[in-house]
N, C-alpha and C positions, 0 to 999 in steps of 0.2 A: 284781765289776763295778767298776770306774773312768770316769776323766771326761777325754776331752782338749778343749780348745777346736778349735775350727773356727772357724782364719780364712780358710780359703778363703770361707764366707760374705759376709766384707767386705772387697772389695781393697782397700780404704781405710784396714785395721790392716796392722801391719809384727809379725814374728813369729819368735822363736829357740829352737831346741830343743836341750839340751843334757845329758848325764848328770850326775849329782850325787847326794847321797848314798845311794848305792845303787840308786837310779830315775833319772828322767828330767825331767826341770824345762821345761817349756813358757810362756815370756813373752810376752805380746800388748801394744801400744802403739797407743793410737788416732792416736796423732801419730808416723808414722814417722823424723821425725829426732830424735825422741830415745830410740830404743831403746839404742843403743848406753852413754848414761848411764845405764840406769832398768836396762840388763842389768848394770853397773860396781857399784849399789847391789845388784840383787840378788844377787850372787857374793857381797857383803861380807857381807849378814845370813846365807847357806848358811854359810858360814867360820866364822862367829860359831856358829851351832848347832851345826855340825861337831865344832869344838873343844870347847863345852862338853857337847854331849848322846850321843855318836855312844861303842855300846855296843862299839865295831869295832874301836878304836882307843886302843892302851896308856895315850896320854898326853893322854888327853881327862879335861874334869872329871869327868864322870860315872866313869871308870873308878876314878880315885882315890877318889872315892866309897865305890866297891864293895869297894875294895880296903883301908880303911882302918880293918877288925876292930873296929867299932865309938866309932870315935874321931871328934869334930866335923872340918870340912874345910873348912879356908878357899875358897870359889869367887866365880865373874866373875856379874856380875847377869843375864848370858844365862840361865845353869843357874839362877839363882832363882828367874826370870821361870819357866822350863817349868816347873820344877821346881813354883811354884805355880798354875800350870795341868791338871797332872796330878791335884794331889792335888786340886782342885777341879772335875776330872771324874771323882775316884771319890766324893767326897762326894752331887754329881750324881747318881751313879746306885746309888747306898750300895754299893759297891766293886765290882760289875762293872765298867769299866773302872779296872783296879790297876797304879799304877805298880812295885809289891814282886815281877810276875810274871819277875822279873829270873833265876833260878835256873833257873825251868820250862823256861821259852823256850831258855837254854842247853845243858841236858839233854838235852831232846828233840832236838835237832842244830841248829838254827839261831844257832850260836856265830860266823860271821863274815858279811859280806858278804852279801848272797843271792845277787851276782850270781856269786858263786864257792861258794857255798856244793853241795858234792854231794850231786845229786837223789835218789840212791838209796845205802846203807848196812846194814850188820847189825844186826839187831835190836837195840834198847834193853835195856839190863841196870838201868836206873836205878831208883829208887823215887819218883814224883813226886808231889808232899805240895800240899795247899790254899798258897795264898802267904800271907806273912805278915800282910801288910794294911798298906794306906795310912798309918793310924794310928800304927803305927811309925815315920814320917818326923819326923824333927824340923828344920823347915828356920828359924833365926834373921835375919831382913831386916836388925836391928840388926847382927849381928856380922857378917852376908855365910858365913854357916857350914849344914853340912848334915850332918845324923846318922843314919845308920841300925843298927840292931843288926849284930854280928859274926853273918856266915855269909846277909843280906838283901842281893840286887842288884836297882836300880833297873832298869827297860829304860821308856825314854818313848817308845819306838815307836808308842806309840797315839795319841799327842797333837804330838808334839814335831813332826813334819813339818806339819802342818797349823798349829801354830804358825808354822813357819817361810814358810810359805805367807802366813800375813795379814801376818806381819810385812813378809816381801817385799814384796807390794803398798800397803803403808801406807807404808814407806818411799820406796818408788820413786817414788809419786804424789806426796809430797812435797816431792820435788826435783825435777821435771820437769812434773808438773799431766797433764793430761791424764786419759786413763781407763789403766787398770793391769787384766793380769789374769794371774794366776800360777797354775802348775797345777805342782802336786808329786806325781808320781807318781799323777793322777788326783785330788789333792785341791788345790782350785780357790777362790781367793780372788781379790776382786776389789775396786778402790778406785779414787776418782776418778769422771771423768764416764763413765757405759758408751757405747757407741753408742745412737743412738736406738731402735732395736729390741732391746735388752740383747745381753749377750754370748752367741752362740752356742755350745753347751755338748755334743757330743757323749755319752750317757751309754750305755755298752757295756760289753762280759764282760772287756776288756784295754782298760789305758789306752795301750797301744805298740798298739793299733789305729787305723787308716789312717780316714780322714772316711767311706769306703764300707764302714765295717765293719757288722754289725748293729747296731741300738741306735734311740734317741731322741734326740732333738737337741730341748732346753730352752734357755730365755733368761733369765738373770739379770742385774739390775742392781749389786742390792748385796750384800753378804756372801760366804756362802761355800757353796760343795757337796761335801762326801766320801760316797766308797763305800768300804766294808768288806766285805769279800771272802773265801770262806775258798776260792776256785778259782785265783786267780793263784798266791802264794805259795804252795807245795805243795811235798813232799818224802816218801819215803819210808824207812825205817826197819826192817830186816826185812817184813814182810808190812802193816805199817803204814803209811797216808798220814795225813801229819800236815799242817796248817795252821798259820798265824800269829797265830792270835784267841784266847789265853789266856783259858779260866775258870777266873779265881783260885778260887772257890770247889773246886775238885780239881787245879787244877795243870796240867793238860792241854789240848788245841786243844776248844774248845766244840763239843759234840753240839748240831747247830742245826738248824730246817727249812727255813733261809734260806743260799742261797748267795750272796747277794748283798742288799746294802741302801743305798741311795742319799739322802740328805737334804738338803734345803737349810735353813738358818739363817742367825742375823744375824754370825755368822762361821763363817770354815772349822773353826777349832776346836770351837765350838757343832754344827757339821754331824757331825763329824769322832764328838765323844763320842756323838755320839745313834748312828750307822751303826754303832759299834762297840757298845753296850751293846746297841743291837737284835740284834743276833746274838747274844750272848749269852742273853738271857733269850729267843729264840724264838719262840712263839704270843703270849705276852704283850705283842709288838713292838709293834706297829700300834694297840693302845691305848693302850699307853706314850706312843706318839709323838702322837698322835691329842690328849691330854691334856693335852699341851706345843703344841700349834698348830703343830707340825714339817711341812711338804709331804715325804712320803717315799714312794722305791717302792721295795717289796719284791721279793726273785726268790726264790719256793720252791726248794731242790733238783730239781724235776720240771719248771719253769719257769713253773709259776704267778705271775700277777705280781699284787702288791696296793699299791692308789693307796693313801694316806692323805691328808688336810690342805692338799687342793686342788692335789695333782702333777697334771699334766695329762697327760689321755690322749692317745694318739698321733692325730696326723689322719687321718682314711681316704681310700684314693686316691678 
């Protein structure tokens, strides 16, 4: 399940959709003549990730990174920045979400693109092993340097977009003012003034879902909301359907009973680690979150749905 805005809600925002790294990037501007700037700043922060975090592409820092058999790396303070947000939402959740599940994710077939990536494949011949752990990172702020052991790939898939989401919107707000709301592939930050009634928020089973799709439509002012998913992203493997939600603890896509989890927090990234660690540890989700003051809604596999932390229920006709 993901998240897109709904500004048909308010003809009063101005609104662009556009693909970018590997999803789709939805901007909203409460002041319609300055989308066109606040779209100009947000291109520059996607770039900026792109180039340092984007597992996709030869000449990205991360890939030097991975590729450099255990040796420090000189990098741009983009990949620092994620780079210590990752590891600060596997401390968060004591290593369910791991930035090291860099190898796994490869193996199992999601090596490029997803939007090119082939849905269906011969079976896995691979061995795939626990990830190595966060802990292995050694990232230096003084030298501007990153270390991982020979044969450990980084993948910040779980963080890095929803990084790039607040950064978006923090950026863009403050060259232009106004309210700011940016949605990256259904992970939704927002900054500046909201509308008076918050930002209308569609929350559904696809974020390339249309405002009449099924779903909930919530109002946020501030922060952020992501959904983790293991129904979008999907691919098959010999007689295998695999996801994109790594549990490092064995290497492979998470045996969960959540096929969807939705949160809001005081950033996208905050949102982003809770939706993603709740899938992984499962039954245990909703008190996890419950415990942290997180508003979250769970989707069983079956479609059981569970409020946590004051998400509000749907209204009745």
């Amino acid at each position: 399940m993901t998240h897109d805005p709904d500004p048909d809600l308010d003809p009063n925002v101005a609104a662009v959709t556009f693909p970018t790294l590997g999803t789709n990037a939805t901007l909203v501007v409460t002041d319609p003549a300055t989308l066109p700037t606040a779209r100009a700043k947000l291109d520059e922060v996607l770039a900026e990730i792109d180039a340092a975090c984007s597992r996709f592409r030869d000449d990205s820092e991360l890939m030097r990174v991975n590729q450099a058999s255990g040796r420090p790396v000189a990098v741009g303070p983009q990949l620092l920045a994620a780079l210590s947000v990752a590891l600060r939402a596997a401390q968060l959740t004591d290593g369910d979400v791991d930035p090291t599940v860099g190898s796994a994710v490869r193996v199992l077939g999601y090596d490029r693109d997803f939007g090119v990536l082939a849905r269906a494949g011969g079976p896995l011949t691979c061995v795939v092993e626990r990830a190595p752990g966060w802990r292995h990172v050694r990232v230096d702020h003084r030298l501007g340097t990153v270390e991982v052991p020979a044969g450990v790939e980084l993948d910040l898939g779980a963080t890095a977009k929803a990084f790039a989401a607040d950064q978006g919107a923090a950026r863009a707000a403050a060259v232009v003012g106004g309210g700011i709301l940016v949605s990256l592939g259904g992970d939704v930050a927002v900054a500046g003034t909201a509308p008076e009634s918050g930002w209308p928020v569609l929350v559904t089973d696809d974020h390339a879902a249309g405002p009449d799709a099924p779903g909930e439509t919530i109002g946020i002012a501030t922060g952020g909301l992501a959904t983790s998913s293991t129904t979008v992203r999907r691919w098959r493997r010999g007689d295998e359907v695999l996801h994109h939600i790594i549990d490092p603890a064995v290497g492979r896509p998470a045996a969960t009973c959540w096929r969807t989890v939705s949160v809001a927090a005081a950033s996208c990234v905050d949102a982003n680690i809770a939706s993603t660690a709740s899938i992984i540890r499962g039954e245990s989700a909703p008190r996890w979150l419950a415990e942290r003051g997180l508003a979250a809604r769970l989707v069983r596999v079956d479609g059981e749905v569970v409020r946590v932390g004051g998400w509000p229920a749907p209204e009745q006709p």
